[in-house]
C-alpha positions in Angstrom: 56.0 -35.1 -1.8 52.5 -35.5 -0.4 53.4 -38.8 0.7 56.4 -37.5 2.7 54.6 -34.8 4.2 51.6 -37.2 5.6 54.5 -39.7 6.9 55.7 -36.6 8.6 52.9 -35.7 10.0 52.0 -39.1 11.3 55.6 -39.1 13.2 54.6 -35.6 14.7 51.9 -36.7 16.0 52.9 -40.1 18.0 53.0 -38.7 21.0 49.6 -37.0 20.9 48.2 -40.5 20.1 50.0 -42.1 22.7 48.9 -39.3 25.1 45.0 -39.8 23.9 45.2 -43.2 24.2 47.1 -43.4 27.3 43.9 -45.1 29.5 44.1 -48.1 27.0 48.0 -48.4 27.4 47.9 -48.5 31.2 45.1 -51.0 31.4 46.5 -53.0 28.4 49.5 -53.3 30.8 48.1 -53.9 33.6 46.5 -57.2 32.0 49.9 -57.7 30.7 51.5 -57.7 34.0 48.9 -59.7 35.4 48.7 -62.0 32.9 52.6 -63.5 32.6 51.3 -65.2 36.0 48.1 -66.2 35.4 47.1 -69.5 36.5 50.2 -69.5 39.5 49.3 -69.9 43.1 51.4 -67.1 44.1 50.3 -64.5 41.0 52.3 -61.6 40.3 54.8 -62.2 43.7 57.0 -64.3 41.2 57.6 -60.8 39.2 59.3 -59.6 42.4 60.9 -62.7 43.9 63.0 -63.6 40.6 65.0 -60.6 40.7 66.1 -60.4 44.3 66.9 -64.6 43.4 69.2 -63.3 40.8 70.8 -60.8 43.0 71.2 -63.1 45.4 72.8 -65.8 43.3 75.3 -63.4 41.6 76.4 -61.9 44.9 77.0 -65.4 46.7 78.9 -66.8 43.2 80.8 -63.4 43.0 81.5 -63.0 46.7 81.8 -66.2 48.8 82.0 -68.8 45.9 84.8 -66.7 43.6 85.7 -64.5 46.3 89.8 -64.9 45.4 89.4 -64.6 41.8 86.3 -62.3 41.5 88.4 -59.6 43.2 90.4 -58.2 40.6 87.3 -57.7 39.0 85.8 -55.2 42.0 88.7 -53.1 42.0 88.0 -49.8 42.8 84.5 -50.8 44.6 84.4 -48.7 48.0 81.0 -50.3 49.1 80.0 -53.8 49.9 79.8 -55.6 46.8 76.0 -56.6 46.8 75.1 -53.0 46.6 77.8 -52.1 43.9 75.7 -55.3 42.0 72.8 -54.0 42.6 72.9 -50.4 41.2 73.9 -52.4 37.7 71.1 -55.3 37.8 68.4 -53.2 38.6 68.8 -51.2 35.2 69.4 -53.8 32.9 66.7 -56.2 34.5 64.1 -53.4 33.0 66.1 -53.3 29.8 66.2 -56.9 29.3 62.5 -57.7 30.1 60.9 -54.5 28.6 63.3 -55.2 25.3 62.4 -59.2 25.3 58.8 -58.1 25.6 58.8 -55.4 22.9 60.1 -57.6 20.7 57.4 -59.9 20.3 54.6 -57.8 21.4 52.9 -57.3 18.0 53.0 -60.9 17.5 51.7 -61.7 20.7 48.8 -59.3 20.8 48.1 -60.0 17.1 44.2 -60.2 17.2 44.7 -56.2 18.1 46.9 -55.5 15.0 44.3 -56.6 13.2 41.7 -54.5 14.3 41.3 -51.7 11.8 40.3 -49.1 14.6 43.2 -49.8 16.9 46.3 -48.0 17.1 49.2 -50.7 17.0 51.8 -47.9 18.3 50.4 -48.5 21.5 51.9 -51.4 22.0 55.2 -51.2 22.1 54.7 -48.4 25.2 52.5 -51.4 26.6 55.5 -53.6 27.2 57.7 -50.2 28.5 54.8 -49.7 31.2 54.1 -53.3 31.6 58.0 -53.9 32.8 57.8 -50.8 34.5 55.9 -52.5 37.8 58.8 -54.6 38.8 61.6 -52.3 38.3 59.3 -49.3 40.7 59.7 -52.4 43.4 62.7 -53.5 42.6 64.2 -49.6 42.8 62.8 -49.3 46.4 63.8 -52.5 47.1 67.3 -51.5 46.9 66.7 -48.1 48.6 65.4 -50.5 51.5 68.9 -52.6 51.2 71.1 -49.4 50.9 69.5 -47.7 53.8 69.7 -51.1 56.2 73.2 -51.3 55.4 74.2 -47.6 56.6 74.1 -45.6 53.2 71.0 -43.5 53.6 69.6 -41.9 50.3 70.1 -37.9 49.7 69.4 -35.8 46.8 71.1 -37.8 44.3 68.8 -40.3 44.5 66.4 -38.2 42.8 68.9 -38.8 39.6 66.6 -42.2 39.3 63.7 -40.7 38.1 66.6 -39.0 35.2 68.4 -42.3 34.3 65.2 -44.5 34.2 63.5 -41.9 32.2 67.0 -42.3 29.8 66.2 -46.4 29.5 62.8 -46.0 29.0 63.3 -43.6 25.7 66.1 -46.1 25.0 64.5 -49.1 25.5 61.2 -47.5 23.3 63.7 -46.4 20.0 65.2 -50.3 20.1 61.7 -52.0 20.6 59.5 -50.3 18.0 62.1 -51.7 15.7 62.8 -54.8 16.8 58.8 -55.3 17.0 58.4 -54.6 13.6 60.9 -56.7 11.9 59.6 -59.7 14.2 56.3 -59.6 12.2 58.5 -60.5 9.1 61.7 -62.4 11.0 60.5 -64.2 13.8 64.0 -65.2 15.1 64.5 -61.6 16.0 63.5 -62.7 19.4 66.2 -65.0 19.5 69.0 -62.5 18.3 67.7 -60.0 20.9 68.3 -62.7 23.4 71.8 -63.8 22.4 72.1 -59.9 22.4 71.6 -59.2 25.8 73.5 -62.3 27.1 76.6 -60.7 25.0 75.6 -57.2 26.6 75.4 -57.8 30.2 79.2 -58.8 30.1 79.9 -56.1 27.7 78.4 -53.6 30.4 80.0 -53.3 33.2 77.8 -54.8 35.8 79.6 -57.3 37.4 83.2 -55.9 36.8 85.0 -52.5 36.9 86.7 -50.8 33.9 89.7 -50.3 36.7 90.3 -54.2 36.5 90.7 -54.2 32.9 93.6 -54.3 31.5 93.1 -53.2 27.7 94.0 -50.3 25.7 92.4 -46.6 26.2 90.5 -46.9 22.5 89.3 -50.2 23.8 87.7 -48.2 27.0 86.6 -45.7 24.8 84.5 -47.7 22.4 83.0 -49.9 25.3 81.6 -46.6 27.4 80.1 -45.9 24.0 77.6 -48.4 24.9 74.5 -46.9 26.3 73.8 -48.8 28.9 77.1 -47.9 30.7 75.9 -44.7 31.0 72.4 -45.4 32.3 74.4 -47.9 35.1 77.0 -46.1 36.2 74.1 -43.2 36.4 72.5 -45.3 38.9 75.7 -46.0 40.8 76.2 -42.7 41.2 73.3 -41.3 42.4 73.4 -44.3 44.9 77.3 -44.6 45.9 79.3 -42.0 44.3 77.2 -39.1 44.1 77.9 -37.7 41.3 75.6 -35.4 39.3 74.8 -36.7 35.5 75.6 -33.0 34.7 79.7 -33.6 35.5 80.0 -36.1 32.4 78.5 -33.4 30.0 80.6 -35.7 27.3 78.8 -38.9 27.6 75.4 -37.2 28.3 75.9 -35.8 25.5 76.6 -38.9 23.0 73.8 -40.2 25.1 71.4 -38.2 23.9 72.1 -38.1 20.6 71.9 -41.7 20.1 69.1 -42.1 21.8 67.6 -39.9 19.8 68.5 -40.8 16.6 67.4 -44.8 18.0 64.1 -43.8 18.9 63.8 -41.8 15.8 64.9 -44.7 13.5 63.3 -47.3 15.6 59.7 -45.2 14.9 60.8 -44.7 11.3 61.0 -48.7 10.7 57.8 -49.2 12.6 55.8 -46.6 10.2 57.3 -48.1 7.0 56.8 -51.7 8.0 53.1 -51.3 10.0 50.8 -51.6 6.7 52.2 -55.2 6.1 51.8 -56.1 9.6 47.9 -57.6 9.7 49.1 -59.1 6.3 51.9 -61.1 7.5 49.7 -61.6 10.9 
């Protein structure tokens, strides 16, 4: 019982920890930012240049290169296309990189799990931050597009700051696990990967549930997928505006798995974190 109520305690007070130590967490990611692109003429520019690359690419495959029978696939798209991609890319670029990163975070800043002093729940939140930099570009970056192409921001725009908050809580329940049970199965990193590839056609980034032609359960169980609801958030506080208050439903079921990921995704990380400078 005793036992219980200190691992209770500890969970209670994460984010008082985090909060104490958040000066070590912004200039741990910093470095890590910095870092990825150490040693390259052109430094951290590469963070930002990727991206737009990808945009690029996908738009020019999608629009000019499949144009005929990449169509069916936009139906229901009212704007030009390379915005419509745009609103779903930016989202999952954070999820993939902070996710990839969080994964292999305790392994790659093992010398610091190590450390009897230092607290290792930092670093998960290090990678969250640390992935952070180029998605705060990339988001104006596509204001910049959307307002050079004749769709100013308003209001709804502000819905952002709500669905980026949403993937970062998202993002933080999946890596603390997925950190952990790296320690012990280092070809977690590769399932994450194969993960992602699988999810970024499960989401629907580059198509439109209109241009499906499956049954309704089938729609149902694929708009239970998180990450729908974080891009289609972004779509419509850029093109449809929409509030995230009129799909009280999926906000909803949002929430609650969110919630119940962070809270098992802390969970595994609290069990598992003695063995961790073992293993290391």
């Amino acid at each position: 019982m005793a036992e219980r109520k200190k691992k209770r305690l500890q969970s209670k007070r994460l984010p008082k920890r985090l909060f104490a130590n958040r000066k070590l967490i912004w200039n741990l990611a910093k470095n890590d930012f910095k870092k990825k692109f150490a040693g390259s003429y052109f430094g951290v520019i590469w963070a930002f240049v990727q991206p737009v690359i990808t945009v690029l690419l996908y738009w020019f495959v999608f629009e000019k290169g499949l144009h005929q029978k990449a169509s069916d696939l936009r139906t229901g798209v009212t704007v030009p296309f390379v915005l419509w991609l745009m609103g779903g890319l930016v989202p999952w670029f954070y999820f993939q990189e902070a996710l990839n990163g969080g994964a292999g975070v305790l392994v790659e800043y093992s010398y610091l799990v190590k450390k009897v002093v230092f607290q290792i729940d930092s670093l998960p939140v290090v990678k969250l931050i640390s992935a952070l930099f180029t998605h705060v570009f990339f988001v104006v970056f596509m204001l910049v597009v959307f307002t050079c192409m004749g769709y100013f921001p308003d209001w709804y725009v502000l819905q952002l700051l709500y669905y980026s908050f949403c993937m970062v809580l998202l993002t933080a329940g999946l890596s603390y696990a997925a950190s952990a049970v790296t320690v012990f199965f280092r070809d977690m990193k590769e399932v994450i990967s194969i993960l992602l590839q699988i999810g970024m056609w499960v989401t629907p980034i580059m198509w439109t549930f209109e241009s499906m032609v499956v049954p309704s359960w089938a729609l149902v169980i694929l708009k239970l997928n998180p990450m729908y609801y974080i891009v289609s958030g972004y779509r419509d506080a850029l093109i449809n505006k929409v509030g995230f208050w009129e799909h009280p439903g999926l906000t909803l079921w949002f929430w609650v798995f969110t919630l119940f990921i962070l809270w098992a995704g802390t969970a595994v990380f609290r069990r598992l974190r003695v063995h961790f400078a073992d293993v290391l």
